[in-house]
N, C-alpha and C positions, 0 to 999 in steps of 0.2 A: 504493500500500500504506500503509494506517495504521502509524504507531510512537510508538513512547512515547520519552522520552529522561529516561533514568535518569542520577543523579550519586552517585555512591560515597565518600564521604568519609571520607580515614583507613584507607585498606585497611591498611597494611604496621602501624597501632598500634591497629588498631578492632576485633580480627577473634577475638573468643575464644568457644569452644564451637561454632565452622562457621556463626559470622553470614556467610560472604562465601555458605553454602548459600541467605541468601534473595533476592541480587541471579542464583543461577541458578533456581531457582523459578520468579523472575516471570519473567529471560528465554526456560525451558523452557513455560510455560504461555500465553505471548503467540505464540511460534513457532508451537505446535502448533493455533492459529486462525488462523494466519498474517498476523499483526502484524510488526513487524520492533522489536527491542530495541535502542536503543543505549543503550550504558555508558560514561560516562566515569570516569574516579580520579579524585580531588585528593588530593594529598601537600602537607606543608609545603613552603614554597620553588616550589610548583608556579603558574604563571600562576593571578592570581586568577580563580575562578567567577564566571560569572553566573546566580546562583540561578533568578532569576525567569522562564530559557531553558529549563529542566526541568520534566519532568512530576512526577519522582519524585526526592526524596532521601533517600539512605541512610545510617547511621551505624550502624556496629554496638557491641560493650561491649568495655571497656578497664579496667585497674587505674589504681589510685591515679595509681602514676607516667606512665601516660600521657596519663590525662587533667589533669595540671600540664601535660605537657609541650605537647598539642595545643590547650590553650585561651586560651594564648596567641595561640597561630596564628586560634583559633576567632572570636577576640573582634573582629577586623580586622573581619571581615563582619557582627559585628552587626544593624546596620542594613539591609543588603540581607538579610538572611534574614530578618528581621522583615517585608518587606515582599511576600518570595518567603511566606510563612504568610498575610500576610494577603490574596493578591492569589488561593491556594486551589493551590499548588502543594502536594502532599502529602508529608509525612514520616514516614518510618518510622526511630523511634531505640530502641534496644536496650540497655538497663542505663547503661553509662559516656556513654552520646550523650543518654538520656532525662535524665541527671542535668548533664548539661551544659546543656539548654538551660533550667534552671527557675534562681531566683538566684545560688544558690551550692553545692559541696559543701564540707562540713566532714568531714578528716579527722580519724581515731584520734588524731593529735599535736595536732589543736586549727587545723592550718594553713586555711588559708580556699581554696577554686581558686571564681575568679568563673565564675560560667555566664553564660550571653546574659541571663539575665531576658526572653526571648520567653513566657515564661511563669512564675507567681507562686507556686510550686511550690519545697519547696527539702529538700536532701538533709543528714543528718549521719550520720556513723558512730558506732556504739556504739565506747566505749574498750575493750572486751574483745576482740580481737583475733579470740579463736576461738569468738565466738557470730557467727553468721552464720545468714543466712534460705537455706537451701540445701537444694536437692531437689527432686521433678518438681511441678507444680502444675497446676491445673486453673482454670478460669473460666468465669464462665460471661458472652458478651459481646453485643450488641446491634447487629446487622449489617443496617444497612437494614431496621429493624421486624423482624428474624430474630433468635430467643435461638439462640445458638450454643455451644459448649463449646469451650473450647482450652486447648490441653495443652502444655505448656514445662517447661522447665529453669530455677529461680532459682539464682543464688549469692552474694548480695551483704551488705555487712556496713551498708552503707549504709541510712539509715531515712526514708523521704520523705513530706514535709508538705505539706499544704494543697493537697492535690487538690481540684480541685469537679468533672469530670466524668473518674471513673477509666473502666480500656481494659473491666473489666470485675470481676463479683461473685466473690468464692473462695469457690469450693468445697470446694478439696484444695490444702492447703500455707500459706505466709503472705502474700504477696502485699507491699504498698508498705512493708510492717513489719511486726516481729515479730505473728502473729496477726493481722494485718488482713482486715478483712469485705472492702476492695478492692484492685487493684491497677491500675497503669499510670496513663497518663492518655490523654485521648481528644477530639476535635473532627470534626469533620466530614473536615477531610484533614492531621488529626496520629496516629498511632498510637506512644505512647513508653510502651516497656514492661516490664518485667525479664526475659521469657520469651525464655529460649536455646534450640537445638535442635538446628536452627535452626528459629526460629517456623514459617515459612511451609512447609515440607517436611511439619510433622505437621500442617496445618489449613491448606490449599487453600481453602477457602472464607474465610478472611482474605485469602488472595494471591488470589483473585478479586475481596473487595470493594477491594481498593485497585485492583488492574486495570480494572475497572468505572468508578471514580470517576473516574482519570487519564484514561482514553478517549472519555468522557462530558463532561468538562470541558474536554479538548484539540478536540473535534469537535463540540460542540455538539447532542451524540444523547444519546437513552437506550436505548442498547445493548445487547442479549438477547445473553449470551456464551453460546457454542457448550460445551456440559457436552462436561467430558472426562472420560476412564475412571479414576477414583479408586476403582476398586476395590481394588486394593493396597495407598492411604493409608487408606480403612474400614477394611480389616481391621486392619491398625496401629494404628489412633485405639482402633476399638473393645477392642479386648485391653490396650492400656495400662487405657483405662479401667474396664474390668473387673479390671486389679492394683490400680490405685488405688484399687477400691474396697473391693477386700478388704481391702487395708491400712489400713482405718482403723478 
C-alpha cells in the first residue's frame, strides 16, 4: 500500500481557525483511494525531527505570543528544513508558520521574532492595533497549468514583503497586505499562505495538488488520482462565491 508520511508541527500552539481540519483533509482524501496517512506531532521538548523522512509538512497560524515562543524552538532546525525544501519535500504553512519561515516578523511594539530566512520574504505589523486585513477572500491560483479559485479566511495584522512568486491573484478581500493584487507565496512544493478555514476543506482541488505532488515525488509516477464525490464541497465553494460576489 502507498503512504504519504505527514509531520504536524506545533499542534497544541499552531492550531487557530481549525488549521488541524487540513492534516484531516488530506488524511480523509488519501484513505478514500486507499493510500494509508501517517501523522506525526512535534511539540517543543519533543525528540528532534527529521524533516527530510516526510513527504509532507504542516504548520498551521498562531498569534504574536506564540510565534516568540515557538521560534525559538523553530530556529534549532534551521538548516535541516532548509534542506528538507530544497531536496522537494512539501510544505504547507498557514499565517503564523508562513510568517515564520521568510526573515523576520516585526511586531506592533517594534520587537523583532527571527524567522528561518528559508525564504526572502519578511512580515511587519501595522502599529494600529485594530486595523487588520480580516474576512473571507478569494484567489485566484495556478495549479499545474489549472487557474483555480480559492476561498479562505484572513485575519492578520501582519503586512508581508517581497514576494516574487505569490500562492495566488485576489480577487475578493486583501491578501499579503492591506489591498494587495497578491497573496501567499508559492514554489513548486511550498504553499505558505494567510487563508484559514480550514484551506483544504473549502478547495479539494489544492488538497489534491499537494496529494499528487507528495505521491508522484515519493514513487516516482505520475499518478491519475481517482476523483472523488465533491459534490457537497461545489455546492459550498459555489454559494460562498456567489455571497462574495454580491458583496462587492
Amino acid at each position: 500500500m502507498k503512504e504519504l508520511k505527514i509531520l504536524y508541527l506545533y499542534p497544541d500552539l499552531l492550531e487557530l481557525y481549525g488549521d488541524y481540519g487540513n492534516i484531516q483533509v488530506l488524511k480523509y482524501r488519501l484513505e478514500k483511494r486507499g493510500f494509508k496517512a501517517i501523522i506525526d506531532k512535534y511539540c517543543i521538548n519533543d525528540d528532534a525531527p527529521d524533516f527530510n523522512s516526510y513527504d509532507l509538512v504542516f504548520a498551521g497560524g498562531g498569534a504574536d505570543n506564540e510565534q516568540s515562543i515557538l521560534s525559538k524552538d523553530l530556529i534549532k532546525y534551521k538548516d535541516d528544513i532548509k534542506k528538507a525544501v530544497q531536496s522537494g519535500v512539501f510544505f504547507l504553512l498557514i499565517c503564523g508558520a508562513y510568517q515564520l519561515f521568510g526573515k523576520y516578523y516585526k511586531g506592533v511594539e517594534g520587537n523583532i521574532v527571527n524567522g528561518l530566512a528559508v525564504f526572502d520574504y519578511y512580515t511587519e505589523a501595522i502599529e494600529d492595533r485594530k486595523k487588520r486585513c480580516i474576512g473571507n477572500i478569494v484567489i485566484s491560483a495556478n495549479l499545474n497549468g489549472k487557474e483555480t479559485k480559492v476561498i479562505g479566511f484572513e485575519n492578520h495584522g501582519g503586512q508581508t514583503f517581497d514576494i516574487n512568486t505569490s500562492f495566488g491573484k485576489v480577487l475578493y478581500g486583501n491578501g499579503n497586505k492591506f489591498g494587495d493584487s497578491q497573496e501567499g507565496f508559492m514554489t513548486e512544493n511550498v504553499i505558505a499562505t494567510y487563508l484559514h478555514g480550514p484551506l483544504l476543506s473549502k478547495n479539494p482541488e489544492v488538497a489534491d495538488y499537494i496529494i499528487k505532488y507528495c505521491l508522484d515525488r515519493k514513487y516516482n509516477e505520475n499518478l491519475i488520482l481517482e476523483k472523488l464525490d465533491d459534490t457537497f464541497e461545489t455546492l459550498c465553494r459555489n454559494q460562498l462565491l456567489e455571497i462574495f460576489k454580491d458583496s462587492q
